[in-house]
Every structure is written in C-alpha cells, then in structure tokens.
C-alpha positions in Angstrom: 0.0 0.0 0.0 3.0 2.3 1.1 4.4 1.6 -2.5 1.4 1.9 -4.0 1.0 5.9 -2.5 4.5 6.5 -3.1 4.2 5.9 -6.9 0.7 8.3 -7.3 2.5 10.7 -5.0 5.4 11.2 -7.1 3.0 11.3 -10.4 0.7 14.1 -8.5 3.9 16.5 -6.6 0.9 19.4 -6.1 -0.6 17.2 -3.3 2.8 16.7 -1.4 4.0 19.7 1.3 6.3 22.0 0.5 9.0 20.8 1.7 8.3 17.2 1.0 8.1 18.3 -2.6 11.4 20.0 -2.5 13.1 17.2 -1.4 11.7 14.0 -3.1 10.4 15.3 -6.3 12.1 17.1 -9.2 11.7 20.9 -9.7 8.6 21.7 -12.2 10.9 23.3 -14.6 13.0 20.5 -14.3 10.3 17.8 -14.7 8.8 19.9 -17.6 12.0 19.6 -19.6 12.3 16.7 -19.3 8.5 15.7 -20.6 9.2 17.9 -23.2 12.3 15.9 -24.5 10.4 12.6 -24.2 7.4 14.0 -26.5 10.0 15.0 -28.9 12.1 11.9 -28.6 9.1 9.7 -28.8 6.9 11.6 -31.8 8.7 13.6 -33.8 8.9 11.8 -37.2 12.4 11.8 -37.3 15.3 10.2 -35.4 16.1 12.7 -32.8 19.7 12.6 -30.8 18.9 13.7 -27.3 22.1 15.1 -26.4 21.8 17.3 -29.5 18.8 18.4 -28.6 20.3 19.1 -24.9 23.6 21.1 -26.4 20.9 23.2 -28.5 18.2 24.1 -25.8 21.4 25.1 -23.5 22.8 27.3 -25.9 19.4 28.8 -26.3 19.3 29.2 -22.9 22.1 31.3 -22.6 20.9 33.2 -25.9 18.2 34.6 -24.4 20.3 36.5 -21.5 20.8 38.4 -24.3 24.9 39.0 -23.2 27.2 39.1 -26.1 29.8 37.6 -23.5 27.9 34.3 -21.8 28.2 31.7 -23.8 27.5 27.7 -23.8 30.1 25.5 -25.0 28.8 21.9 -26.0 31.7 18.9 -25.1 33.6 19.4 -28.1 34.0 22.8 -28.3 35.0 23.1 -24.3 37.4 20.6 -25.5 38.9 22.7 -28.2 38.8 25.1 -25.6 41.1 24.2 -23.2 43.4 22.7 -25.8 43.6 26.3 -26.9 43.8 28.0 -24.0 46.1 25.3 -22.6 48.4 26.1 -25.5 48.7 22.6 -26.5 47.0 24.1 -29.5 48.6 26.4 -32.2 46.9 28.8 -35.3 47.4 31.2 -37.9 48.9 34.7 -36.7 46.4 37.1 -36.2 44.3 38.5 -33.5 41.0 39.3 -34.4 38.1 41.5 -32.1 33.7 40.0 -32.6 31.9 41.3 -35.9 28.5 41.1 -36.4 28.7 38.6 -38.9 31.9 36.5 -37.2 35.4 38.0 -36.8 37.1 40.9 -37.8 40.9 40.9 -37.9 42.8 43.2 -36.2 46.1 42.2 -36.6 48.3 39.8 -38.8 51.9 38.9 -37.8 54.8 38.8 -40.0 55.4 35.2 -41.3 52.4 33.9 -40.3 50.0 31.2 -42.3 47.9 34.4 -42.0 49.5 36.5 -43.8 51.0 33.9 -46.4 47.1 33.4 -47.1 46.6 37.1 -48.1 44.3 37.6 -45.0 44.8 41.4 -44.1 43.4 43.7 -41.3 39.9 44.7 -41.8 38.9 41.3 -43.0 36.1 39.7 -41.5 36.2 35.4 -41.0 32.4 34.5 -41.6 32.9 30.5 -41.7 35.5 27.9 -40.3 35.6 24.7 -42.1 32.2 26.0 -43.7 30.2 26.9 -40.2 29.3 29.8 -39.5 30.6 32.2 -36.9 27.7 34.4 -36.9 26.3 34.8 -33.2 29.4 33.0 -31.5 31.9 34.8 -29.0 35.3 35.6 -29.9 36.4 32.6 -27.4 33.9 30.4 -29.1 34.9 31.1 -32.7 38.8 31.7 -31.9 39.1 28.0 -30.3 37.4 26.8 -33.8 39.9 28.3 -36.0 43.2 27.3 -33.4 44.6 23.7 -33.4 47.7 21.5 -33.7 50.2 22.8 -35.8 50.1 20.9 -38.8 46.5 20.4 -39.1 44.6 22.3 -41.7 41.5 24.8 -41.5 39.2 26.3 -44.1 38.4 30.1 -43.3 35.6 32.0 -45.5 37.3 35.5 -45.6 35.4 38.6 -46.7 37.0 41.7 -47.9 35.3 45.2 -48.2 32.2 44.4 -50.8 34.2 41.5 -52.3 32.8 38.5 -53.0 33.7 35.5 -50.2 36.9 33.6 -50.3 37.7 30.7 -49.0 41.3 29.6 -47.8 43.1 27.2 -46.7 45.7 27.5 -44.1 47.6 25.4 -42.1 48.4 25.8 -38.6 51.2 26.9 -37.1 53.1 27.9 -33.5 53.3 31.0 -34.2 56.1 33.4 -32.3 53.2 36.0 -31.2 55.1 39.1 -29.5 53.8 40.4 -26.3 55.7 43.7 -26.0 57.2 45.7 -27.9 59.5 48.5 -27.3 61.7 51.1 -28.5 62.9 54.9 -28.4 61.1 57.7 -30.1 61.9 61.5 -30.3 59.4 64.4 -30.1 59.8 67.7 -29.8 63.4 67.4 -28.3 61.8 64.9 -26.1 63.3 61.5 -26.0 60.4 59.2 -25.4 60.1 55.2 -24.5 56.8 53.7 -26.4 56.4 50.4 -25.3 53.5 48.8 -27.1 51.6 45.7 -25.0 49.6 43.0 -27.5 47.8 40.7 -24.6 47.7 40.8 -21.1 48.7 37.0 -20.7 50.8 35.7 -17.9 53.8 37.4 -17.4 53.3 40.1 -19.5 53.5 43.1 -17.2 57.7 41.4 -16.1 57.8 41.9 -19.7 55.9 45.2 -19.8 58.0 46.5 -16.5 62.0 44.8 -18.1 61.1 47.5 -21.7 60.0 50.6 -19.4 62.7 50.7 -17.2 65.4 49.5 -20.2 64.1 52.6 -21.6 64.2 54.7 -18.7 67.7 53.6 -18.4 68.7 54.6 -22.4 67.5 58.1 -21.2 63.8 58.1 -21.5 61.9 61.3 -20.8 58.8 59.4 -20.7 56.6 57.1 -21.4 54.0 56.0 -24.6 52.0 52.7 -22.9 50.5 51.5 -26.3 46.9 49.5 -26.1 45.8 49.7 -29.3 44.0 46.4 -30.7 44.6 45.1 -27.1 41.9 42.9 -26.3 42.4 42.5 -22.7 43.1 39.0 -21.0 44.1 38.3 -17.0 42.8 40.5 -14.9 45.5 40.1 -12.6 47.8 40.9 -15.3 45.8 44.2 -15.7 46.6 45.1 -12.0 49.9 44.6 -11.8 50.8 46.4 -15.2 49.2 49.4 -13.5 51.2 49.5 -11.3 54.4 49.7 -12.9 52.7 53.2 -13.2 50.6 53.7 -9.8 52.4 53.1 -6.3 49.2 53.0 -4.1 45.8 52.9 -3.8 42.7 51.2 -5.9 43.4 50.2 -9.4 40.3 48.4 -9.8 36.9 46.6 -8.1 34.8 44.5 -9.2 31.2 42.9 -7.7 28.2 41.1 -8.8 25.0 39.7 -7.7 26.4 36.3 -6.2 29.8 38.0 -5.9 31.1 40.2 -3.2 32.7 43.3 -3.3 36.3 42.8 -4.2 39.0 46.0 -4.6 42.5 45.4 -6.3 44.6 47.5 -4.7 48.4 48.7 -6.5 51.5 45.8 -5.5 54.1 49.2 -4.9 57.0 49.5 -6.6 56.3 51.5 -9.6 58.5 53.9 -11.3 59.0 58.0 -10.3 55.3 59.7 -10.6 57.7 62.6 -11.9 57.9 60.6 -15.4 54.8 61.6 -17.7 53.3 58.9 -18.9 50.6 58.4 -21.7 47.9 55.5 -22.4 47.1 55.0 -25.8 44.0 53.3 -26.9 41.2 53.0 -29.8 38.6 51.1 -30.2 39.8 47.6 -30.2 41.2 48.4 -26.7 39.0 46.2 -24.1 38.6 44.6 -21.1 42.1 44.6 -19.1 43.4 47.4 -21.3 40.4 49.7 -19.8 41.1 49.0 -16.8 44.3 50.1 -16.9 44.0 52.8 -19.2 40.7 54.0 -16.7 43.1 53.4 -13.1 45.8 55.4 -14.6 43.2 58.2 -15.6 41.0 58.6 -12.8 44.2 58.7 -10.7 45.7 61.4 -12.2 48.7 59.6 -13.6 48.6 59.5 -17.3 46.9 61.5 -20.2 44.9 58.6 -22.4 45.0 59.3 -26.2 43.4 57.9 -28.7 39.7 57.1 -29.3 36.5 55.9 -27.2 37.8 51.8 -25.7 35.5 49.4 -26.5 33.9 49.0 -23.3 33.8 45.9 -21.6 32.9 46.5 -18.5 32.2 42.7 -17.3 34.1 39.7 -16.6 33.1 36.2 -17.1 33.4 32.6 -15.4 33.7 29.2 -16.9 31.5 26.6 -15.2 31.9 23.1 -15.8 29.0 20.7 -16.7 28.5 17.4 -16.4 27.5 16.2 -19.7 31.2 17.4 -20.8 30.3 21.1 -22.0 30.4 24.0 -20.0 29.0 27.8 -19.2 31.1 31.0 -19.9 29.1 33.6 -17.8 29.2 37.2 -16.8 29.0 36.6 -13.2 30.0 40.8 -12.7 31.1 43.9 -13.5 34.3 46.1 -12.8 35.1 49.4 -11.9 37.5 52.1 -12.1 38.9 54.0 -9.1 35.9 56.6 -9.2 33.4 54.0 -9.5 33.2 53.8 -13.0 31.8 51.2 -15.1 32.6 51.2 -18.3 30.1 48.5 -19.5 29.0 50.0 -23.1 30.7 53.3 -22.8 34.0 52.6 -23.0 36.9 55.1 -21.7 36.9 58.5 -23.9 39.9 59.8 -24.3 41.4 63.3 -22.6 43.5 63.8 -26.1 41.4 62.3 -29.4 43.8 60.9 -32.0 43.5 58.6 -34.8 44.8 58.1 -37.8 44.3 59.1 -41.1 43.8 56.4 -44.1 45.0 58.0 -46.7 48.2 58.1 -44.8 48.9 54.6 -44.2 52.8 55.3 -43.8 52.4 57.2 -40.5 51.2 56.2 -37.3 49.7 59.6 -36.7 47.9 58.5 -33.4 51.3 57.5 -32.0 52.8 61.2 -33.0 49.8 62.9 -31.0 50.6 60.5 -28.0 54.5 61.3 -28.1 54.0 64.5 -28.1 51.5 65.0 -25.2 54.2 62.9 -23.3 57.1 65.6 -24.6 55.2 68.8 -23.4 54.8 67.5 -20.2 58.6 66.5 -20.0 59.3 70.2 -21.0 
C-alpha cells in the first residue's frame, strides 16, 4: 500500500508539502523539460539525438540572457577550448576582435599562415571549415579556428564588398610578441613607447623589463600602447598598473552572487615625476580599460586615442557534467571613481586617430608622443 501511494504521489507532486516536494520530487521546470524531450524523442517523425537536442536548448538558454559575453560551449567545443587556451594548440597569426557577422581581424603577424594566405586587417572570418561564426563569442569562434600545428583549416574571408573567399591555411606555432618597445623623439623629447599586444601571464615582467630598459637609455617618458589590445588576465591588468601607480585602488569589481572585491596597486612603480601616456582605440578592451581608466581617474597618465570598447564585465567558466560548460558574466568592474565602463567605454582626454590616406604614419602615436614631450618640458 506504502508503494502503492509512493508511486501516485510522485505522479501528482501538487498534493505533497512543500518541503516534502522539494526534497523527493524534481523541480517543475525540471520535470517539464524533461517531458518535453520525451514527446520529442518519442513523436517527432524523425530520429532525434537527445544530447543534441540538450547542447541546443542550452545554448538557447544562454541566448536569451541576451549578453554578447555568456556563452555555452557543447563537449567538443569546451574541449577545443582548453586545448587552446592550454596552448597545446597552435593557429594562424592574427588576433581578431567579434563582428557582427563573425570575426574581424585586427592584426596579422609577420610570417604567419595568415599572412601567407593574403588575409589582411579589416577582414572579416564568416565561416570555419564552412560553419558559420555568426552569433558566437570571440572565445567560441577563436578556439574553432586554433589547433595543432600541422593540421589544416578552411576560413571563408570577406574583404570590403568583395565576394567570399575561402582559404586554406595550415596551422602553425606562431612566435606572437607580447611587447614591444623602442625609443622615439618628439619635440626634443626622448620618449620610451612600449606597445603591450595581450595581457597574458607574465606580460606586465615583460611590460616592466622595456620601461625601465628605456628609462635607463635616457627616456623622458613614457607611450603605454593598447591599441588592438583585447584585454586577458585581470590580474595581469593590475599589476601592469602598477608599474605606473604606487598606491591605492586600481580596480573593483562585484556582482549579484559576488562580493565586493577592490585590487589595490603591489608598490614598486616607477617615479610619478615621469609623464606617462595610455594609448587606446577602439579595439582596446577589457584589461586594457582597466588600466588605461586606473591610470586616468588617478591622475597619472593622459589617455589618447579614441572611445575603448567597453567591456565592463568579466566572465566565469562553469563546468558541466554532460562534458560542455557555461562562460558567464557573473559581474562587473570598476575604475577607481566607481566607474563602469560597461558600453561606454573610456573616452579619451587627447582624441587621436589616424588618417587612411596616410597609411605610412602612425599619426595616433605622434599625437601620443607629443603630449608625453610637453609634459617633459
């Protein structure tokens, strides 16, 4: 008899209490699903793979958050993932920023499969190995075009109003710089521009070894270049800071689930007395705002260049256990004075940009230079 009532109680949950419910039956939402899946399993007139059908309704999911950065990632592609972001994986030369239609690229490196392949800033990537990239996150479509060096991939590349062209590259490791540096001159001014490409680990030893090799040569000041930056650790974003800022907040960040949390300067950083300058433009996201907004709302550098991209959030990866996972904005960061940049991105105190027709001079760099060399005056 106890059996009996067991089995119509757990067909018929709205009779149980509360907590009863809670603990021995499914959630509704839950239980619907599921029903749902069965009809379709069970009815629909052709074969239909569940786990499919799973990947899809949790990508949709995430869809309708209607965040650009949250993302699902079904098994395979949180495989490919952490291949690429493990860097057991390898792939073409370029860095490359979201498009509405897939990826734009941003930049192309000398000697790269890349560039071999005619692919050229501007570009846009629509397709890899003929699926689309329309809708997908940059970490999404990026881990579909890396792999082992070796392999091969098929990239549909659109130029300007050209038609579609599709190429085929092979992968490659690819010696990607992280910083750049050498000595300029303006205005009498002898100035150190040291140009940062990704805030990965260890760039801001690299970051710190070129500013004070520069201040060493004779520097006057210093050009911190994040242009086409995308962003990367945020950790990395603090403590390339402060090479620049000796004390005091560089950034927060909360969220709803998330508590307050304030990243405070590690000490150390070079003479307050030596100008400095952040250069942006649009491509300039993420970890490159934060730094470029610490140094401004602190008083400690001029930023030049155009509006950043603002990215104003920060995002978690969350395991799964059919094998995929979720990448989800769990918060927001903020500058010193409490702003979030989420949308509006950091607008520069000096505009500068450069001019098309003028492809042989970087004329933003001149107008950075030389705000650095009046205040070394």
């Amino acid at each position: 008899m106890l059996l009996l009532v067991g089995v119509w109680l757990g067909g018929h949950s709205e009779y149980l209490p509360g907590f009863a419910r809670d603990l021995l039956v499914d959630d509704e939402q839950g239980r619907l699903y599921d029903e749902a899946l069965d009809q379709i399993a069970d009815n629909f007139y052709r074969p239909v793979d569940r786990d499919h059908v799973l990947d899809e309704s949790l990508a949709g999911a995430v869809k309708s958050l209607d965040d650009r950065f949250s993302a699902y990632f079904d098994p395979k592609a949180y495989s490919e993932f952490n291949e690429a972001t493990n860097g057991e994986f390898e792939g073409v030369g370029m860095t490359v920023a979201e498009a509405e239609r897939g990826l734009r690229v941003v930049t192309v490196f000398d000697g790269s499969p890349a560039m071999a392949a005619g692919i050229h800033p501007g570009d846009v990537i629509t397709e890899v190995d003929g699926e689309s990239l329309q809708g997908q996150t940059a970490e999404q479509a990026t881990s579909r075009i890396k792999g082992e060096a070796g392999t091969k991939v098929r990239l549909t590349v659109v130029t300007g109003s050209r038609p579609p062209r599709t190429l085929a590259l092979r992968r490659e490791r690819v010696d990607v710089p992280v910083v750049e540096s050498r000595m300029e001159r303006s205005r009498g001014a002898r100035i150190g521009h040291v140009r940062l490409f990704s805030f990965t680990s260890g760039a801001h030893g690299e970051v710190r070894d070129a500013v004070d090799d520069l201040l060493d040569k004779g520097a006057d000041g210093i050009v911190l270049d994040l242009r086409d930056n995308g962003g990367g650790l945020l950790n990395e974003a603090v403590l390339v800071s402060s090479i620049f800022v000796d004390d005091g907040t560089i950034v927060s960040t909360r969220g709803r689930s998330r508590p307050r949390r304030v990243f405070e300067a590690t000490g150390n950083a070079i003479d307050a007395d030596i100008p400095v300058a952040v250069l942006v433009d649009r491509e300039s996201a993420s970890a490159s705002e934060i730094v470029a907004g610490a140094l401004q709302d602190r008083d400690r550098g001029e930023v030049v260049g155009t509006r950043t991209f603002g990215k104003g959030v920060f995002q978690e990866v969350r395991q799964l256990s059919n094998g995929g996972a979720l990448d989800l904005t769990v918060g927001e960061y903020f500058t010193p004075k409490g702003r979030n940049l989420g949308g509006k991105g950091i607008e520069p105190g000096v505009e500068a940009r450069d001019d098309a027709a003028t492809k042989d001079r970087d004329e933003a760099l001149e107008v950075a230079l030389k705000t650095v060399a009046r205040e070394a005056a």
